[in-house]
C-alpha positions as protocol buffer text, in pm:
chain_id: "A"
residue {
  index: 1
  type: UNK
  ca { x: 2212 y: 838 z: -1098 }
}
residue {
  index: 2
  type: UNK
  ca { x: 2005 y: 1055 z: -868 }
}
residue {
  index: 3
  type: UNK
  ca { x: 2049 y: 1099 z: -546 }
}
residue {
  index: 4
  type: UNK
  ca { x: 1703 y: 1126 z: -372 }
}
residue {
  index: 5
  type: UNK
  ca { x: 1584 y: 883 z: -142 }
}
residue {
  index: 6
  type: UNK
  ca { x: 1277 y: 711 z: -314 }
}
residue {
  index: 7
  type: UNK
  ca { x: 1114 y: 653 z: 66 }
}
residue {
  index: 8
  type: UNK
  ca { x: 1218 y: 696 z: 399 }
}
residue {
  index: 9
  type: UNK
  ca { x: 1449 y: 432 z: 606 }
}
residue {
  index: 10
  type: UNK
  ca { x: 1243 y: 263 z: 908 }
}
residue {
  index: 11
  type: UNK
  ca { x: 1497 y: 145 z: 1086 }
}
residue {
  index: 12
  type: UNK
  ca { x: 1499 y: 304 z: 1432 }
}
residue {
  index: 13
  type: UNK
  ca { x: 1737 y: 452 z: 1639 }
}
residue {
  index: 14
  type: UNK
  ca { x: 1838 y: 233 z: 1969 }
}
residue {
  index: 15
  type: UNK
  ca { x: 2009 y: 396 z: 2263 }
}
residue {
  index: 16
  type: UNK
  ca { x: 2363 y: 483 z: 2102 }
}
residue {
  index: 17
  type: UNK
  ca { x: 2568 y: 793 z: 2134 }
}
residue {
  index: 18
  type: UNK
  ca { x: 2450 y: 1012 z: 1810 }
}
residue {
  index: 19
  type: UNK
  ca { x: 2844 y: 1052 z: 1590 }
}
residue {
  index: 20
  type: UNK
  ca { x: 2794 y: 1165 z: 1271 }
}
residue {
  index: 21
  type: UNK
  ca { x: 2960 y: 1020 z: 924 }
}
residue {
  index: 22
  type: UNK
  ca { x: 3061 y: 1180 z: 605 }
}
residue {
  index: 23
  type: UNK
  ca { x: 2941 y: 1012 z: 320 }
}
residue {
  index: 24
  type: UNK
  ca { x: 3311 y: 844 z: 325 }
}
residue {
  index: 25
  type: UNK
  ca { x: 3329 y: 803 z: 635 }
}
residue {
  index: 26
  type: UNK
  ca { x: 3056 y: 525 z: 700 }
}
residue {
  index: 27
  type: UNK
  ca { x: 3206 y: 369 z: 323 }
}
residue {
  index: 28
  type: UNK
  ca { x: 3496 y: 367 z: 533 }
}
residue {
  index: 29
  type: UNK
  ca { x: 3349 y: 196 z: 870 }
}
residue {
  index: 30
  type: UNK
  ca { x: 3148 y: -60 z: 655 }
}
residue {
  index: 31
  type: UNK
  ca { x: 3403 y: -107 z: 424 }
}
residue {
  index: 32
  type: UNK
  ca { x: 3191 y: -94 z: 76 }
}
residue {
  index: 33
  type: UNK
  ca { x: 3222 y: 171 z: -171 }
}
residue {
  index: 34
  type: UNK
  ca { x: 3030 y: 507 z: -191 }
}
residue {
  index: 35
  type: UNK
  ca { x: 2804 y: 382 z: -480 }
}
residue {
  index: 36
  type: UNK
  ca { x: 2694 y: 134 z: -266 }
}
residue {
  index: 37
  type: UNK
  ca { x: 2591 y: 388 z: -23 }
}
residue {
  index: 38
  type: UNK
  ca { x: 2446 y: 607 z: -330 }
}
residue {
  index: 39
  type: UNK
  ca { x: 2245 y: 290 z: -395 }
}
residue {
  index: 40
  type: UNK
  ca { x: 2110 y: 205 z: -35 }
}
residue {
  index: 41
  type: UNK
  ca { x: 2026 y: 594 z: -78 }
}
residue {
  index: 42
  type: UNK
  ca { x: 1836 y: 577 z: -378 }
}
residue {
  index: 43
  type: UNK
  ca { x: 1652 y: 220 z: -254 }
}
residue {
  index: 44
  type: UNK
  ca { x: 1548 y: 406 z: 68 }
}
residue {
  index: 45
  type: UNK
  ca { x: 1753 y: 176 z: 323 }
}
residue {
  index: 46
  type: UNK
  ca { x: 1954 y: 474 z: 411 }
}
residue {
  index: 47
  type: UNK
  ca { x: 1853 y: 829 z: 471 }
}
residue {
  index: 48
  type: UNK
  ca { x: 2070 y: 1142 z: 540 }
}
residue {
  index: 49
  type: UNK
  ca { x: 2031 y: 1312 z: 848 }
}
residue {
  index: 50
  type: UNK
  ca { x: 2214 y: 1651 z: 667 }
}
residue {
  index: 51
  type: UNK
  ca { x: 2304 y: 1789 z: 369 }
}
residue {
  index: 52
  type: UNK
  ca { x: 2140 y: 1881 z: 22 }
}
residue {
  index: 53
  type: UNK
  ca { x: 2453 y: 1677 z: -139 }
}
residue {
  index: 54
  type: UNK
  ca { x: 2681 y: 1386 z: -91 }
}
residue {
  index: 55
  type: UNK
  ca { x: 2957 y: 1562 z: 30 }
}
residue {
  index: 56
  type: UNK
  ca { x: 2766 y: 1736 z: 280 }
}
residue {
  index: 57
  type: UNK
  ca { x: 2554 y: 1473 z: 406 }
}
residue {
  index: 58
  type: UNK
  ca { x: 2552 y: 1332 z: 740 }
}
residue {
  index: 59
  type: UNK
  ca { x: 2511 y: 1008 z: 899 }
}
residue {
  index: 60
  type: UNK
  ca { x: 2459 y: 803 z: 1207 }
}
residue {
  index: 61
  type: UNK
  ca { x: 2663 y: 501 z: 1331 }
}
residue {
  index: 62
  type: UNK
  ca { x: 2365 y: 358 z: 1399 }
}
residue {
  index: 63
  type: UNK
  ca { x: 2341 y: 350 z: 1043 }
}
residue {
  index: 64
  type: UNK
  ca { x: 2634 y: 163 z: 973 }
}
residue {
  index: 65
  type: UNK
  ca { x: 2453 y: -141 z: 1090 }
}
residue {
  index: 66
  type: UNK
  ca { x: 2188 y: -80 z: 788 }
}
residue {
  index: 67
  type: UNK
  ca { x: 2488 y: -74 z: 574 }
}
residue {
  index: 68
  type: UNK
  ca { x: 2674 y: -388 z: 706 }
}
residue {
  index: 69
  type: UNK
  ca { x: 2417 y: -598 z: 685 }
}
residue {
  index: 70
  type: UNK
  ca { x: 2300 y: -463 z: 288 }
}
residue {
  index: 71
  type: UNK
  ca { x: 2668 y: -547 z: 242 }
}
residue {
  index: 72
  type: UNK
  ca { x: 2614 y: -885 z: 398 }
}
residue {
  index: 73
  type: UNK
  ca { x: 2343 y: -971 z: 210 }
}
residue {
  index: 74
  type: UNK
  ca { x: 2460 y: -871 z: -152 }
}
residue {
  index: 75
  type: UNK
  ca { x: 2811 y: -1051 z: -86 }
}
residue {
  index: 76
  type: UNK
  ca { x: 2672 y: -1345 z: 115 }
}
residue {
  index: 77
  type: UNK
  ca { x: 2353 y: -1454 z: -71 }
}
residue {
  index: 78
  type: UNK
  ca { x: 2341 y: -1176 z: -400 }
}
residue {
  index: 79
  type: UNK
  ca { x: 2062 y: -981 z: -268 }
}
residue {
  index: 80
  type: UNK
  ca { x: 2058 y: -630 z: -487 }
}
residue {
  index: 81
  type: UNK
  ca { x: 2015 y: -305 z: -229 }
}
residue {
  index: 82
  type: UNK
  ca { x: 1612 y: -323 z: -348 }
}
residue {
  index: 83
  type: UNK
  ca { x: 1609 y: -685 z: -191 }
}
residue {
  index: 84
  type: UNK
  ca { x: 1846 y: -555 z: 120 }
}
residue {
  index: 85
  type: UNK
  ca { x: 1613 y: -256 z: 177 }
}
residue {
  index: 86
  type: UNK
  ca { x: 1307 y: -542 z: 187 }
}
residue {
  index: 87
  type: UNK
  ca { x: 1488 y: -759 z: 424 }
}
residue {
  index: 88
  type: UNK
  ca { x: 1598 y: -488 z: 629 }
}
residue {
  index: 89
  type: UNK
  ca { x: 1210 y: -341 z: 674 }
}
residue {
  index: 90
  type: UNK
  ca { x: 1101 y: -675 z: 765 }
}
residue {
  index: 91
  type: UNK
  ca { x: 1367 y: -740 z: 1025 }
}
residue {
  index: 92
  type: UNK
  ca { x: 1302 y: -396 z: 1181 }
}
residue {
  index: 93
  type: UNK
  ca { x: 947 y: -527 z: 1170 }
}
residue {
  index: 94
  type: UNK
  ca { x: 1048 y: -856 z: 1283 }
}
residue {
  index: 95
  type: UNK
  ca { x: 1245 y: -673 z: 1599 }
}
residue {
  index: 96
  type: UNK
  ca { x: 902 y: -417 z: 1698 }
}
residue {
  index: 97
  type: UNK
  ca { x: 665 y: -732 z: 1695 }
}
residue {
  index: 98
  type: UNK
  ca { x: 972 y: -908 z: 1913 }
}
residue {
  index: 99
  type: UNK
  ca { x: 968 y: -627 z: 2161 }
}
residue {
  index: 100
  type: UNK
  ca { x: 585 y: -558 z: 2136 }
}
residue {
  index: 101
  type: UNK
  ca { x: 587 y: -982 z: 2254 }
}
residue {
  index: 102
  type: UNK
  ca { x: 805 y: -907 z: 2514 }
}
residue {
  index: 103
  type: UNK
  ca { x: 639 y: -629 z: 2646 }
}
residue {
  index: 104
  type: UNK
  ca { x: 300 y: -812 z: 2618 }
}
residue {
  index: 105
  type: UNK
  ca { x: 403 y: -1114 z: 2828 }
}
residue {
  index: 106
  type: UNK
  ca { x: 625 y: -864 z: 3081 }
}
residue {
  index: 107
  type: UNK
  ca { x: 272 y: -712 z: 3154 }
}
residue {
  index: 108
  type: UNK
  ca { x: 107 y: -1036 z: 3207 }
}
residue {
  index: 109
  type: UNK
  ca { x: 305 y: -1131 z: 3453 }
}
residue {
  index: 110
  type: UNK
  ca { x: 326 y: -827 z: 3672 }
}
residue {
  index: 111
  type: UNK
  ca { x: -26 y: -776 z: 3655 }
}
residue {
  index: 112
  type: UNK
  ca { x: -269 y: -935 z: 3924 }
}
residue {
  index: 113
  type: UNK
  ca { x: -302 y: -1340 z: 3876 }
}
residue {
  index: 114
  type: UNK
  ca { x: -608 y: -1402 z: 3797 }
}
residue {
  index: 115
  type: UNK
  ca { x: -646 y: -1779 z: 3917 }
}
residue {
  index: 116
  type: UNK
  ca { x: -992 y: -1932 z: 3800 }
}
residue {
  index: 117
  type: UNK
  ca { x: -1192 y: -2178 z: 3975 }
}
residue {
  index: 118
  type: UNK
  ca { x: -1451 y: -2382 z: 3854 }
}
């Protein structure tokens, strides 16, 4: 089984202090075991922040969330980590096109009215 991300996790960072996680630490935290981890890995819905190898590698608790929901979805509906890493890229997606809305209609509202006349 290698270990080498296949593409990069998208999932971005919100405003939460930065801990770092062993390897069994976050298996710990989410509660799955470290091959699942290896697999989210290998299907790119995690990414280590350090390390060349497992036992070095480092991760975020931000990044337990990735895991906890992967977890979610393969116990709750049998979704293998290639269908979690899917579903997780579309609901980061999902969440930038939410915000992107809400910034849209934030700046329509502060800007000048434009009232029309005919």
């Amino acid at each position: 089984m290698s270990t080498t991300p296949k593409r990069v996790a998208t999932r971005a960072a919100t405003a939460e202090p930065a801990t770092e996680l062993t390897l069994l630490d976050i298996s710990r935290t989410c509660a799955v075991q470290t091959d699942f981890i290896l697999e989210l890995i290998e299907e790119g819905v995690l990414a280590p922040l350090a390390g060349s190898a497992p036992g070095s590698w480092r991760f975020t608790t931000v990044q337990t969330r990735q895991v906890t929901v992967a977890a979610r979805l393969q116990r709750d509906l049998g979704v293998n980590p290639a269908g979690a890493a899917l579903a997780l890229q579309l609901l980061d997606e999902l969440e930038t096109l939410r915000a992107q809305l809400a910034a849209s209609a934030s700046d329509d509202d502060s800007g000048p009215s434009s009232t029309r006349s005919d």
